[in-house]
N, C-alpha and C positions, 0 to 999 in steps of 0.2 A: 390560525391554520391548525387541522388538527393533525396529532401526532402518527402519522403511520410506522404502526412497529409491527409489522407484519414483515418488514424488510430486516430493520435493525432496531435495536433497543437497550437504551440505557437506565443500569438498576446500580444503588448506591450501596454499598455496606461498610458503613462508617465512613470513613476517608477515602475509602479504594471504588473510584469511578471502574464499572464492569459494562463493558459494550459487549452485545449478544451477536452475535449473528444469525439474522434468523431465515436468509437463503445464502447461499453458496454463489448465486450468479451478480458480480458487479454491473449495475445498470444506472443511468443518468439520475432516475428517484433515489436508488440507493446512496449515491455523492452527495445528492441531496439533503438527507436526512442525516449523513453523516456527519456532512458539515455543518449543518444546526446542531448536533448533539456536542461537538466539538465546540462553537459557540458559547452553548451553553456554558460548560466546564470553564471554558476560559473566564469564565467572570464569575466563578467562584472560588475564594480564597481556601475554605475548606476540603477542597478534593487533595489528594497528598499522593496518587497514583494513578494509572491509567492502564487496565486489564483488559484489550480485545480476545474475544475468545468467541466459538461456536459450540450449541450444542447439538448440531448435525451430525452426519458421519463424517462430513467432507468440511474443510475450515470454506477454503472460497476456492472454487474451479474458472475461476476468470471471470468477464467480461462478457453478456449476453446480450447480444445485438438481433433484436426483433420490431416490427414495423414501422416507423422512421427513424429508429434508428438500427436497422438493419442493415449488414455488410451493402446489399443492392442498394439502399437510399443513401449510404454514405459515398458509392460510388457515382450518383448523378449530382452530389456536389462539386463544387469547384474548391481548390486547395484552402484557400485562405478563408471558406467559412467553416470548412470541415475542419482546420488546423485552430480557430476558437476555439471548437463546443471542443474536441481535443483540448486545450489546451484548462478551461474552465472546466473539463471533466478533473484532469489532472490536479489542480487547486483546490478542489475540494477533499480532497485526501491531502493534500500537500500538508492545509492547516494544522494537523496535528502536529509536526512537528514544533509549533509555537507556544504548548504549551509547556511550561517550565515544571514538569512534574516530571518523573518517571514511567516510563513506557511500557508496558511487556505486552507479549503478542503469545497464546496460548494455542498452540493449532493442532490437529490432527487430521488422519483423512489423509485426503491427494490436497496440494497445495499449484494449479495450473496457471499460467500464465499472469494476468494480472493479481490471481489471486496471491500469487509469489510477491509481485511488488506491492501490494497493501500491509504485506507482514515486513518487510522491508522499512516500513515507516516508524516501526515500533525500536526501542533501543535496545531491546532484547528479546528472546525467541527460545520458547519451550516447547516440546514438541515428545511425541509415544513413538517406539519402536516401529511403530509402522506408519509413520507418518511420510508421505514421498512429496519431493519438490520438484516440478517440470517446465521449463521456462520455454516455451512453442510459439515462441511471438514467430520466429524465423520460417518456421513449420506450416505457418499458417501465412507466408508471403509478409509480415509486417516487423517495421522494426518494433524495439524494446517498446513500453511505455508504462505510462502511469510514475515516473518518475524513475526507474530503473536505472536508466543512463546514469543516475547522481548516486541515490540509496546503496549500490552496489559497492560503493568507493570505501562505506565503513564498516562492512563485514566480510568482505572477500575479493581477491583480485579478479585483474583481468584473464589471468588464465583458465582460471576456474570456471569465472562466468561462460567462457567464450567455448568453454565443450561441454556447458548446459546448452547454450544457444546450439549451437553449430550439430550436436548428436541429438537432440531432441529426447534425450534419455533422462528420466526419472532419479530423482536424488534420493536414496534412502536417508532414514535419518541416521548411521552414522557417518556418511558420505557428507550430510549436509553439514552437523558438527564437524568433521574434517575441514570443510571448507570454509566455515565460521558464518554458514547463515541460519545454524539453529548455536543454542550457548549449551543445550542441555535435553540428553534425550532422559523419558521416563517410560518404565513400561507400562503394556497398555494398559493395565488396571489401573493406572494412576487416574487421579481425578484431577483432571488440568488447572480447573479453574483453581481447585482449593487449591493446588498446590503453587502456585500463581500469586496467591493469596498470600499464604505462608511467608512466599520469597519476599514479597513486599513488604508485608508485617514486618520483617526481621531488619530488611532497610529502615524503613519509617524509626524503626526504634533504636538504630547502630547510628547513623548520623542525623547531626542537628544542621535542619532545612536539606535533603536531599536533592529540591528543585534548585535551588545553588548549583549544585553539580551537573544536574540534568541542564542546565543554562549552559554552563561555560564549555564539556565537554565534547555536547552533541555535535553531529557532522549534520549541517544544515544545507539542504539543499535549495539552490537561488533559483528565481521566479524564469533565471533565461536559461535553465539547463531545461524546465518545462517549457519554456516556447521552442527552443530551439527540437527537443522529443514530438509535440504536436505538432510541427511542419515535417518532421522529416516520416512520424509515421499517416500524416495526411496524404505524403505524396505516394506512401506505400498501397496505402487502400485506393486508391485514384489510379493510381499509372504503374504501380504492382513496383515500383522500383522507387529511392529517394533521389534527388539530383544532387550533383558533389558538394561535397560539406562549404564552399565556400559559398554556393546558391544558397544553400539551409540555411547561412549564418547570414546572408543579406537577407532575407526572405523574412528572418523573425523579427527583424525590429517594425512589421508592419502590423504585428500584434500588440494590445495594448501593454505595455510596463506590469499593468496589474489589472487582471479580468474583473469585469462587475462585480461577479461573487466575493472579492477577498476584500477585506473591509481595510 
């Protein structure tokens, strides 16, 4: 299969794996591709870090839903097939978490809805003075997703979260450093990636096996906090509302354990 890097793209230098991003909109191809590049990495013993970054103006503004799989074609489904491709949407970003390297997530720009929770998956987050965070799942009638519901748990409380959600109001980046879902803001002339680079370099060469740490540390999130997010925001795009948490929790065991995609 050939590689489309017109979406996303992965370039090596040295040890430090650098994922590009090369649109701003999350789409089913893009998960796709993501998680073959993730793949990939994982079955290489040489990679020693993992740098997502863009060099657009905007890191990722969420989630672009156009002809079947647009908001109208998601809504002539029925719950439980639209709470799959959900839920296999979700798992394909999930996998990074399994790689036992180190994480960082380089962002600038608007940072919107899912495009929040793909930086979310990363163990750390650098980010330029004018970088903003907008979390509009709510805004736009749907719960969280893309793992959100889990990811949030090891950089920032509920409270925090819950007047991104609920005001639909943009995080500046020292609002977001307050909150602890950026670790470090730089100004805009910084050059993210290098400097990205740098932070790693200085790991890679302060501790011996830093993937040790990245292993035991990391806050993993479990395959049923995604089924449990892909049924409740299925029933959001369906019937504009979720039905009460103890339907959602019976509901997901009718999804499989582990979707096709995850090996």
């Amino acid at each position: 299969e050939k590689e489309d890097k017109s979406l996303i793209e992965l370039k090596m230098d040295g040890s430090i794996a650098c994922i590009e991003l090369k649109t701003r909109h999350l789409t089913f191809a893009f998960a796709s591709r993501f998680q073959s590049i993730v793949q990939t990495l994982d079955g290489d013993s040489s990679v020693g870090a993992v740098i997502i970054w863009s060099s657009a103006e905007h890191f990722s503004t969420g989630g672009r839903l156009s002809g079947e799989e647009s908001h109208h074609a998601f809504m002539q489904k029925e719950v439980p097939e639209l709470a799959l491709m959900l839920y296999t949407f979700y798992t394909s970003f999930s996998c990074i978490q399994t790689l036992e390297v180190p994480l960082f997530a380089a962002v600038q720009g608007k940072l919107i809805g899912a495009g929040v929770s793909l930086s979310l998956w990363f163990d750390s987050r650098i980010c330029r003075e004018t970088t903003s965070f907008q979390v509009n799942f709510l805004h736009l009638s749907l719960s969280p997703g893309l793992g959100m519901t889990g990811t949030y748990r090891s950089v920032t409380g509920w409270r925090d979260l819950a007047y991104l959600l609920y005001s639909n109001s943009e995080a500046r980046a020292e609002e977001a450093k307050h909150s602890g879902i950026v670790n470090h803001v730089y100004s805009d002339s910084t050059d993210l990636l290098d400097k990205a680079k740098e932070i790693v370099r200085n790991t890679l060469g302060t501790f011996n096996r830093p993937s040790a740490y990245a292993s035991i540390f990391r806050h993993r999130v479990g395959l049923e906090v995604l089924r449990k997010e892909a049924w409740i925001q299925a029933q959001t795009f369906i019937h504009g509302k979720p039905k009460s948490q103890s339907q959602a929790h019976s509901q997901t065991e009718s999804l499989p354990s582990r979707p096709s995609n995850v090996g």
